[in-house]
N, C-alpha and C positions, 0 to 999 in steps of 0.2 A: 662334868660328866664326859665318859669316854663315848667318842660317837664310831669308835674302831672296834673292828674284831678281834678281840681278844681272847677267845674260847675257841675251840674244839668242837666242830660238828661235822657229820654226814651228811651228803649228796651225792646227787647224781649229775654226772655231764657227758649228753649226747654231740660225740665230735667225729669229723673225718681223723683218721692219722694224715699228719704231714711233715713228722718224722719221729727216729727212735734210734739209741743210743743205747747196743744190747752190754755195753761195758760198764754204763751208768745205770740204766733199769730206766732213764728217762724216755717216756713218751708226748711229744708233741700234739694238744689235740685241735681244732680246730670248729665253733659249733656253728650253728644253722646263721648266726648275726654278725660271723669275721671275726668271735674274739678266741684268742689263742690262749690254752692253759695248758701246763706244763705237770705231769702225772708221774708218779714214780712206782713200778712194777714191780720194783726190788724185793718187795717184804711176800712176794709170793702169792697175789690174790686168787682165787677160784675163779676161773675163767670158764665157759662154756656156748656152745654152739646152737642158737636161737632152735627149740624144737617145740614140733604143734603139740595138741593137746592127743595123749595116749600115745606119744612118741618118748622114748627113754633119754635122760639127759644124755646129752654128750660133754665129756668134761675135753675142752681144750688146752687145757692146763701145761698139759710138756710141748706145744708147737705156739708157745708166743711168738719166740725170733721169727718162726716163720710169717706168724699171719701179720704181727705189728708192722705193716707196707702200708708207705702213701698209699692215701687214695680210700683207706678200707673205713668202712663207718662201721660205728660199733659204742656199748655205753658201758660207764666206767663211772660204779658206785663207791664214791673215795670219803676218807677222812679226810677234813683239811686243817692242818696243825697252823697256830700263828708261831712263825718264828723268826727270829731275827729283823722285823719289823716288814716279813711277807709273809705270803700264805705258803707253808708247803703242803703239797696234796699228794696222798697216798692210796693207791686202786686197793680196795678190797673185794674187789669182783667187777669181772669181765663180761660182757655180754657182746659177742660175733654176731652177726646178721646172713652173717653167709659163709659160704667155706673161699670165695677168692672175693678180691675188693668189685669186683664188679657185679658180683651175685648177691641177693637178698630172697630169703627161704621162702617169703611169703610170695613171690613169685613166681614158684613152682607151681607146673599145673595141675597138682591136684591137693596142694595147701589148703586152702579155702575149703574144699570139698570132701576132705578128710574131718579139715576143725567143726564143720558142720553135724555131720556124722557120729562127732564126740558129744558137742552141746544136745545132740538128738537124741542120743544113747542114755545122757543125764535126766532129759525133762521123763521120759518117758520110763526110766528105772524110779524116778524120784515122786511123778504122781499114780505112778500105777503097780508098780512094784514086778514083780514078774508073771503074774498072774494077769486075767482078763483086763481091756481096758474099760472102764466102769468109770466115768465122768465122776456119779455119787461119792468116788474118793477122794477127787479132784479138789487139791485147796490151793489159795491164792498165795499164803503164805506158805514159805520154804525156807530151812535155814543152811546154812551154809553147806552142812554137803549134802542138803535134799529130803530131809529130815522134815518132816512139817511139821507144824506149830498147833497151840490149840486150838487156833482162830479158824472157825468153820463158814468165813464166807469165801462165797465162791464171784468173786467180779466178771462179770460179762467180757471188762476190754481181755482181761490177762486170758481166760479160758480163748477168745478170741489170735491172742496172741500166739499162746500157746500153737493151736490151729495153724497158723501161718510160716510156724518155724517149722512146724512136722509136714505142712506139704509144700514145702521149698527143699527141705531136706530130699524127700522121695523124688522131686524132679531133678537133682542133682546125683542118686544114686539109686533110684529106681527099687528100692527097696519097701518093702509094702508092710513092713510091719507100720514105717511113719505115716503111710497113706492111711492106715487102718485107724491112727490116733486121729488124725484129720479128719476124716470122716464122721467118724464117732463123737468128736467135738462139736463137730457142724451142724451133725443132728442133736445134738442134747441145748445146743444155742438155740434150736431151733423149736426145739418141744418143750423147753422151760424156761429161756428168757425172753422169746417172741411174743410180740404184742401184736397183732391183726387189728387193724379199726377197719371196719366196712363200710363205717357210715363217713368216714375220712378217705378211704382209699389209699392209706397208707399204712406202714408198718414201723414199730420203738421199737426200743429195746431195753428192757427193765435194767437196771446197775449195776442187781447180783440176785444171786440166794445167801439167805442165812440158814445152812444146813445146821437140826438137831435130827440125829437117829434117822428116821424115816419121815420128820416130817422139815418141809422149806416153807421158810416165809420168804416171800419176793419182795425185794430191795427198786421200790419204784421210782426214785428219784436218788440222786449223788450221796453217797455217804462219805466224799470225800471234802474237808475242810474248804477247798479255793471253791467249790460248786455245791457246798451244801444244798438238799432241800430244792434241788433246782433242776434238769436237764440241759445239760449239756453236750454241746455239738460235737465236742469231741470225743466222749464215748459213742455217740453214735456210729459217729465215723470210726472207730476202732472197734466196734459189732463187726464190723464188714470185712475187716481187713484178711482175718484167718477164712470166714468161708468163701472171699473171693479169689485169695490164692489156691484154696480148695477148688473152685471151679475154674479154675485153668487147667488141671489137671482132669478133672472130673468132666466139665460141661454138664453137671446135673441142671436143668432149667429150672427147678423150684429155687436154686442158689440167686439164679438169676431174675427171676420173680419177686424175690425178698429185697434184692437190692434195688431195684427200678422201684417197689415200693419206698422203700425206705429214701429213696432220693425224690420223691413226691411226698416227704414229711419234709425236708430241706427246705423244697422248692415250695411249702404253703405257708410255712410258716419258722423258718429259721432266713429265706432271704428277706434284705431290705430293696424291694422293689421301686423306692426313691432314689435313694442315695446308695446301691447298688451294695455287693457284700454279702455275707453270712452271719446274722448275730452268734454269740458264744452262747448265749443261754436263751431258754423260753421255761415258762414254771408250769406246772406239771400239770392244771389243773383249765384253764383256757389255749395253755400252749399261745402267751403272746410272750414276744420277748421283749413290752416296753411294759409289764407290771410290776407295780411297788414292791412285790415281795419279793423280786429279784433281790433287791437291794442293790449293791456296789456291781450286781451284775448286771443291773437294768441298761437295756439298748446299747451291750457294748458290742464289740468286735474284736478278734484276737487274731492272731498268725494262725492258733489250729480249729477255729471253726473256715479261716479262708485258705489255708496252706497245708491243711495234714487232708486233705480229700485225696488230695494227687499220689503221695506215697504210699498214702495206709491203704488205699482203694480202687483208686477211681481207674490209675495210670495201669493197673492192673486189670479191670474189667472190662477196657478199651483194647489191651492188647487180647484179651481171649474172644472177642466180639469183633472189632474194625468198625465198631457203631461210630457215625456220625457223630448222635447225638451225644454218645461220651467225648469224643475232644472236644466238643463244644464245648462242654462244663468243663475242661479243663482249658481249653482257653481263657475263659472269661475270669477262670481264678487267676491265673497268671497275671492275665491285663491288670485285675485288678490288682495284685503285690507289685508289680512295678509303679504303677502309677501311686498308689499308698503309701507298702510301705520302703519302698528304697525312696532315701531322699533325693531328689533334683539337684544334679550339678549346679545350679544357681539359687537354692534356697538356702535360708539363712540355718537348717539345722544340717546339711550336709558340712556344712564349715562346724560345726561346733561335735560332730561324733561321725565316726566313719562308721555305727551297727545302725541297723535297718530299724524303723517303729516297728511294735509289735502287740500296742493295744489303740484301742479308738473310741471314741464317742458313735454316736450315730450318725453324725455329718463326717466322719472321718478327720475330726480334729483331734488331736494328740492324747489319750488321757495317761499323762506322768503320775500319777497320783495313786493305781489299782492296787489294792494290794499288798503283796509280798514285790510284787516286779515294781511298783511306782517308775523311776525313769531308769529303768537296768536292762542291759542286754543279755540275752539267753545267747554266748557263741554260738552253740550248736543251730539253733535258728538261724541266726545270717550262713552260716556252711549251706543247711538243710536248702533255703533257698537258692544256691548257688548250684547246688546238685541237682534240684528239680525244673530246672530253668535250661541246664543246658539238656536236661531228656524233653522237656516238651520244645527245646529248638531242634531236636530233631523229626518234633513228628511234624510242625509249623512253624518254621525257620522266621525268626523276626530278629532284627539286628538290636532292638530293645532287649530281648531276653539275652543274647551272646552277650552283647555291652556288659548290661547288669552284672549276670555272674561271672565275666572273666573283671571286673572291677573290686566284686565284694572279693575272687580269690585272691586280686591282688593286695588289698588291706589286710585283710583278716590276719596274716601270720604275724603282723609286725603287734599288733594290739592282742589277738586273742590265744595267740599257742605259747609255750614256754621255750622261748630258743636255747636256752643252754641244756634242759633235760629234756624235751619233748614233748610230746602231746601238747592236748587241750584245755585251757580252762573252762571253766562251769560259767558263771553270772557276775559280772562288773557293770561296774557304772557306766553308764553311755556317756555322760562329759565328767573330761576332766575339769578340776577346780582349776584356780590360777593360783599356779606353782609348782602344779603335778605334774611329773614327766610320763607316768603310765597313767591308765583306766585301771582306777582301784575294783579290789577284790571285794564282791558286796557282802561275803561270809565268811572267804573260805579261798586255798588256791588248791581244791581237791580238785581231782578232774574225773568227770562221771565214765563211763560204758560208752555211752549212746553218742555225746558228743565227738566220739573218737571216731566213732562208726561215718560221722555225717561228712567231717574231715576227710576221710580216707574215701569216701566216695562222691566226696566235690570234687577232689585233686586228680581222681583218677579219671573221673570224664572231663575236665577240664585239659586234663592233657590228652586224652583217647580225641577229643575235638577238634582241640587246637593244634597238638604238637608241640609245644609250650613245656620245654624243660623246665623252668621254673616251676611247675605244676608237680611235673613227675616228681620232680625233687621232697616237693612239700608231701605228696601223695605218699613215699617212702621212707618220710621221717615218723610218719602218723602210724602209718605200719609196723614198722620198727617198734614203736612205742607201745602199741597197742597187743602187740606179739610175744614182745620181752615181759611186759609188767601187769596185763592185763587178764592170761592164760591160767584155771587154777590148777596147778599138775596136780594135786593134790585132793582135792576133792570133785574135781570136774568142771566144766564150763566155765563162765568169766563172772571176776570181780565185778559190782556195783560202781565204787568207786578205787581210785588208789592218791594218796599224798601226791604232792608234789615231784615226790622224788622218785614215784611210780612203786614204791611200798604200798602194799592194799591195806586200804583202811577197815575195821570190818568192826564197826559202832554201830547200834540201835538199827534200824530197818537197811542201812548201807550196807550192812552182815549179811544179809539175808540173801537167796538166790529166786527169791518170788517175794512179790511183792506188789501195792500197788501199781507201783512205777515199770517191777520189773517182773519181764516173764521171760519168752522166748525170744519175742517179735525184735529187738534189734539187729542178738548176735547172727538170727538165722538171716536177715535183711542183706544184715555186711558179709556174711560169705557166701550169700547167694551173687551180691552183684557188685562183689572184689572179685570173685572168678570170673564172672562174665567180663568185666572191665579190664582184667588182666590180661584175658588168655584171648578175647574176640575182640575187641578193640584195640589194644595196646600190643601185645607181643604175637598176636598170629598164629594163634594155635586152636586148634578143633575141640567141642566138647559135644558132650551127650547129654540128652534132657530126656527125662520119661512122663509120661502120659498115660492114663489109664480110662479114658471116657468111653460109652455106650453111642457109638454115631448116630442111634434113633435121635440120641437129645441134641446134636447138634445140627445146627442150621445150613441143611444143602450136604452132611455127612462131612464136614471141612473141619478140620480140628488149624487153630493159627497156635503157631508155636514159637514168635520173635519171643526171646529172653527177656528183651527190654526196649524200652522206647530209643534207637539207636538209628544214626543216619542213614536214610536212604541209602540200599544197595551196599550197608556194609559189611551184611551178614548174610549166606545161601545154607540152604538146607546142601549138605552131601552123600546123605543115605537116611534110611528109613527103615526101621524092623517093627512088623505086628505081628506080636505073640513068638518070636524069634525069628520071624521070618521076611527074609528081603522085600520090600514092597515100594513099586519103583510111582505111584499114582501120588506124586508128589509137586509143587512148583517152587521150584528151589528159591527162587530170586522173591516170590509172593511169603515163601516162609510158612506155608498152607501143608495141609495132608488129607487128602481125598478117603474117607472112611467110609463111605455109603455104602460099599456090597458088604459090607463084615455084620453080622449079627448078634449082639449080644458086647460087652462089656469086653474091652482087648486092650493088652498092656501095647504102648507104642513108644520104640527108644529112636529118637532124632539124632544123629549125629550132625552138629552147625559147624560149619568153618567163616574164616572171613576170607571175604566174594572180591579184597584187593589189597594190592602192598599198602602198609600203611606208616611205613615206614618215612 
């Protein structure tokens, strides 16, 4: 048996140029792990200049000599021929990242905030069409260019999601038709998937509708396979997510009402007030989460009933408030995943896998066994944790939280990104066997959307923190990836998943552009707080955020406007407009805006700078 290549196939390989030979057509490339592959230009490939989404190609096709310079990174989808007993490899397209070797497009300041704007343009052509926005047309399912399917339920997280892309989108361009989706989503959440108990004092949230004609049946428990027949903590937690980024903008107090309810169903009966935590599931009917009909769900624990509070919610309804009691509950989840699930430098499973536990018993001993995950790592979780560890060290600076995530971003690329093409993988085996050089692939070496998202924004506050080249480095290969291969010019917003080679994959519900899995809520995530990370942390440059709340409903007439959970004094307000108009009743360094004499609903545009060199 031949254990050599001897055939002919495609790939992709993400390299610096470090050098070029315009007499031979040879290009030197060099990838993210030091290894050196030698490319040849000669046969003419299409080349082109990394462009956002509703931006027109740019063909760079007649200025190779020029751009092919040390130094430039750029990817190069080649054939590679066996011959002569090596590989020759031949570019059949070029992909630029920038126009000079030290520029990358995603860098510019208003990338992100453009790409946003596009994905916003799509959700909202695709559930509403041009006409009123009318929730009752709202489906969960979307196919590839927006098109919906015949599946007429409607899931509470994605409507939820949806929600959060459309008012992130309006605080980055202050455009009110997205405020309009937002709102209108918030309230149809709120009038047909809200549960009210009185005699609990708290507030659910049904699964979905299954719209027929005019009439819905309500979807009261999971219809989705891993939570059958069960409630789970992380739809819950993803109810919240759209109408709390809605009430940052808003400040409607019934927003906030629903939520302080709804985190008194957490707090009665999803924590484990022994053994400390969040269970995953309670069943629908006692709401205990150690009954039998859980089944394989009884009395566990996951990363998203203790680690999706912070991003989908919590870290958000702490910044519109400066309540106490919300860092509190996001301290305590924190303490908790360090102490959980990263393993101790001196136990015996930090030696045998460098990804984080991600399921539990009810004592918090290991459970390998759940499932589809048994003993596998979700990348995107260990990132996810590394990104929300270094925002809650900036709002309660612990040398545990920096440690942790500048540790997980040091691991992570060697085991879970692709160094020769880029990006992220999906789900590997947490140990390797003996004999294995990698953490095997537990399906698949596709690499999803959302993963790429959590990547690109570990990397970028881990360097906006640290100052830690190696972060930037990692932060703008992710980018790159995510940019080039993940963007659909073509029919709008982004791929699900793409191959290995960054080819979009576009099989059974991976096709789709709604879905359980997918709505709005990532892509809108990653270009909300890639610009913020870019442009106010990292490179020093000013943005504008919009606001549109009624000061009756806020507390003291104070609208708080930080972007994000971001260190102390790194961010000032520099000007203030209500309703166009200069308004100086602001505390720049507090990140505050005094609204009390204004009466009635007023759009308000913050322009933020950063408040020191951070160079």
């Amino acid at each position: 048996m031949s254990d050599t290549v001897n055939f002919t196939f495609s790939d992709t390989i993400a390299g610096y140029v470090t050098a070029y030979d315009g007499d031979t057509g040879l290009v030197r490339l060099t990838t993210a792990d030091g290894r050196e592959f030698e490319v040849s230009v000669a046969a003419e490939p299409t080349a082109e200049l990394l462009h956002n989404l509703d931006e027109p190609y740019a063909d760079a096709g007649g200025h190779l000599d020029a751009m092919l310079e040390p130094g430039r990174f750029l990817f190069a989808y080649a054939v590679f021929y066996p011959e002569a007993g090596t590989t020759r490899i031949e570019a059949k397209r070029l992909i630029f990242v920038g126009r000079r070797p030290d520029a990358y497009r995603f860098e510019e300041t208003d990338w992100w905030i453009g790409q946003l704007e596009s994905i916003a343009g799509f959700y909202r052509r695709a559930q509403f069409g041009d006409g009123p926005v009318d929730y009752a047309k709202y489906r969960t399912q979307l196919r590839l260019g927006g098109d919906k399917t015949a599946s007429h339920i409607q899931e509470t997280d994605t409507i939820s999601r949806l929600v959060y892309g459309m008012a992130s989108a309006f605080m980055l361009t202050g455009n009110d038709e997205y405020l309009e989706v937002a709102e209108r989503g918030t309230e149809y959440l709120r009038e047909h998937l809200r549960v009210v108990d009185p005699e609990e004092d708290v507030v659910y949230w049904y699964h979905g509708l299954s719209v027929d004609g005019d009439t819905e049946k309500k979807l009261f428990t999971s219809e989705f396979s891993d939570d059958y027949d069960a409630i789970p903590m992380y739809e819950q937690i993803y109810a919240l997510a759209g109408p709390i980024q809605t009430y940052r903008v808003t400040g409607d107090p019934r927003i906030k009402s629903d939520a302080d309810a709804t985190l008194r169903l957490f707090e009665k009966f999803f924590l484990d007030p022994e053994h400390g935590g969040y269970y995953s599931h309670i069943d629908p009917i006692l709401f205990r989460a150690d009954h039998d009909s859980l089944g394989p769900n009884k009395a566990r624990k996951n990363w998203n009933s203790v680690g999706d509070h912070a991003p989908a919610y919590l870290i958000n309804l702490y910044l519109a408030t400066g309540d106490a009691k919300y860092a509190e509950m996001l301290e305590y989840t924190f303490d908790t995943i360090v102490e959980h699930f990263v393993p101790g430098k001196h136990s015996p499973d930090h030696k045998n896998s460098p990804f984080v536990q991600e399921r539990f018993h009810r004592d918090w001993s290991h459970d390998t066994t759940h499932g589809w995950q048994q003993d596998r790592a979700v990348v995107g979780h260990n990132l996810k944790i590394a990104w929300n560890l270094m925002r809650m060290h900036s709002l309660r600076p612990k040398a545990e939280y920096l440690e942790t995530a500048a540790s997980i971003g040091e691991l992570m690329p060697e085991v879970g990104s692709d160094r020769q093409r880029g990006g992220w993988y999906d789900v590997v085996e947490r140990v390797r066997r003996d004999g294995e050089e990698s953490h095997r692939f537990s399906w698949h070496d596709r690499k999803a959307w959302w993963q790429q998202e959590q990547a690109i924004l570990a990397y970028l506050i881990l360097h906006g923190l640290t100052g830690r080249e190696e972060f930037l480095r990692d932060a703008r290969h992710a980018e790159a990836f995510y940019n080039a291969f993940f963007l659909d010019h073509d029919e709008g917003a982004v791929y699900f998943n793409v191959l290995a080679s960054g080819m979009p994959y576009l099989l059974g519900t991976e096709r789709l552009k709604g879905s359980h899995s997918m709505s709005m809520y990532h892509s809108a995530e990653l270009c909300y707080l890639a610009a913020v990370y870019n442009n106010l942390l990292i490179n020093g440059r000013p943005m504008d955020f919009w606001f549109k709340p009624d000061p009756a409903g806020l507390q003291d007439g104070l609208l708080r406007v930080s972007p994000d959970l971001l260190p102390a004094g790194a961010v000032r307000i520099a000007a203030v407009e209500v309703d166009g108009v200069p308004h100086p009743d602001f505390h720049a360094e507090g990140l505050t805006v005094r609204l009390g004499q204004h009466q009635g609903r007023v759009k308000v545009r913050v322009r933020l700078e950063p408040a020191r060199d951070r160079s």
